[in-house]
ROLUM-280632 format. One line per field, with one value per residue: chain; z, y, x of N, C-alpha, C in turn. Coordinates in steps of 0.1 Angstrom, whole numbers, plus 5000, padded with zeros to 4 digits. Example, Ala and Ser with C-alpha at 12.3 -4.5 7.8 and 13.67 -1.06 7.14 Angstrom:
chain (A, A) .
n.pz (5078, 5071) .
n.py (4943, 4978) .
n.px (5132, 5128) .
ca.pz (5078, 5071) .
ca.py (4955, 4989) .
ca.px (5123, 5137) .
c.pz (5078, 5079) .
c.py (4967, 5000) .
c.px (5132, 5129) .
END
This chain:
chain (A, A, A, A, A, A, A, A, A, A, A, A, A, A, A, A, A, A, A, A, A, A, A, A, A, A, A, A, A, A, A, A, A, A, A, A, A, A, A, A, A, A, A, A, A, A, A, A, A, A, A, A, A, A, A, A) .
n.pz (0964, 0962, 0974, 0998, 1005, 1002, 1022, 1046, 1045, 1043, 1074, 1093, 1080, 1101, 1127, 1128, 1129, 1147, 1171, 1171, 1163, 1190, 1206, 1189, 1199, 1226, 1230, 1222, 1235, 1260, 1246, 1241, 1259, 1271, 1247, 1246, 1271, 1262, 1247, 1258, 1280, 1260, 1249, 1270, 1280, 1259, 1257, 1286, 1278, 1260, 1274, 1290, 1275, 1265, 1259, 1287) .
n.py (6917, 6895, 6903, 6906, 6883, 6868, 6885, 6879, 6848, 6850, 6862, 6839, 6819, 6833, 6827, 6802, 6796, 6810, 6793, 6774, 6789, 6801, 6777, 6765, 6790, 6781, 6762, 6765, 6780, 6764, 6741, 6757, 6763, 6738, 6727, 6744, 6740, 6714, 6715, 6730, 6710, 6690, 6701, 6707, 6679, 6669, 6692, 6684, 6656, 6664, 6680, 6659, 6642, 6659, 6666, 6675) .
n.px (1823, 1838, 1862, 1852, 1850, 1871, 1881, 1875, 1883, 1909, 1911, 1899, 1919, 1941, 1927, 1927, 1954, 1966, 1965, 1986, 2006, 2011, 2015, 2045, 2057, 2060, 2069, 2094, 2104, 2108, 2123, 2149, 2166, 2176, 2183, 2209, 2219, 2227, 2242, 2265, 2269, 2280, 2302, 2318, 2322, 2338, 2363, 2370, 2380, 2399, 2419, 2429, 2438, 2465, 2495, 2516) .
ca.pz (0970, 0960, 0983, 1014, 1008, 1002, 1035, 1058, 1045, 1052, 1085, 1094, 1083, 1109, 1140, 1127, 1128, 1162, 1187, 1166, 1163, 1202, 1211, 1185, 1206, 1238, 1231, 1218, 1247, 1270, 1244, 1236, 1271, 1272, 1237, 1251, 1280, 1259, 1240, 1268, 1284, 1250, 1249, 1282, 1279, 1247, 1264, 1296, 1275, 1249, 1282, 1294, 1265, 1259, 1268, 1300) .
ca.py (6905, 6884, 6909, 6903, 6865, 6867, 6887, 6860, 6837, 6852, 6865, 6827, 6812, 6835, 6826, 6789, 6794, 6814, 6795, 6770, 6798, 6805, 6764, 6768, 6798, 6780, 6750, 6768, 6788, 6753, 6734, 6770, 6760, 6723, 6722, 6750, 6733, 6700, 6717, 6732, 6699, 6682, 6707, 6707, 6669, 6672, 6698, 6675, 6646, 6670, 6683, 6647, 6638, 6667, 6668, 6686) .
ca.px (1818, 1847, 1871, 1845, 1849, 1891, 1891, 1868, 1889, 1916, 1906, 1898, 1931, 1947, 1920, 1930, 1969, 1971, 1969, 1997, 2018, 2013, 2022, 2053, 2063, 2055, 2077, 2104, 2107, 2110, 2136, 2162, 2175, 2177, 2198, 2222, 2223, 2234, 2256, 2274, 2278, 2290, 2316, 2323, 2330, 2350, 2372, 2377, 2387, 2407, 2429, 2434, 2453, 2473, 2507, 2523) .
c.pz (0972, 0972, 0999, 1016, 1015, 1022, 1045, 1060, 1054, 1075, 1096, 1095, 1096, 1122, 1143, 1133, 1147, 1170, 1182, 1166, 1183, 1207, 1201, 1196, 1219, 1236, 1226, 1228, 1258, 1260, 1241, 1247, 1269, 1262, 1242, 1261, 1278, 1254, 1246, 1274, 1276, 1250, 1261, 1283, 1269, 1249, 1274, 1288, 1260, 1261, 1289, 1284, 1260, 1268, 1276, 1295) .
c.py (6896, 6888, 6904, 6886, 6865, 6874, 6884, 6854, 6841, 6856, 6850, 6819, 6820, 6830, 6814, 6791, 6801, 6805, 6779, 6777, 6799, 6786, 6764, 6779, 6788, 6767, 6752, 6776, 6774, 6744, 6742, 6763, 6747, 6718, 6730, 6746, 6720, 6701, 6723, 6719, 6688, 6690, 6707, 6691, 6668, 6679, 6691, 6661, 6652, 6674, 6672, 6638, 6646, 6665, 6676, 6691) .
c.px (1830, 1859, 1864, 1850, 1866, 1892, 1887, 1874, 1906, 1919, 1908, 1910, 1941, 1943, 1927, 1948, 1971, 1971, 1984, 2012, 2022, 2020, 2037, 2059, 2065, 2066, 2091, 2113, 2114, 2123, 2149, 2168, 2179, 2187, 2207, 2228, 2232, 2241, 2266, 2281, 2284, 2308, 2325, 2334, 2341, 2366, 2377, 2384, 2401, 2421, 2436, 2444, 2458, 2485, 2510, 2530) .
END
């Protein structure tokens, strides 16, 4: 009896967590780009102001 209960419950906590797990996926997918993108153009800047004061 006690196993039927444990694996309802369990059962349950997964129905509960999916569709969290699926918006975690789902927003992680839309900001991966947006920080490499910001970290490309921090570097990017960094590098253009690192070549502007380097000596000839």
């Amino acid at each position: 009896m006690f196993g039927s209960i444990g694996e309802l419950l369990g059962d349950a906590l997964k129905i509960a967590a999916a569709p969290i797990q699926v918006a975690a996926d789902v927003t992680r997918a839309v900001t991966k780009p947006l920080a490499e993108a910001a970290q490309q153009v921090a570097k990017d800047v960094k590098d253009e102001l690192h070549d502007k004061h380097s000596p000839r």
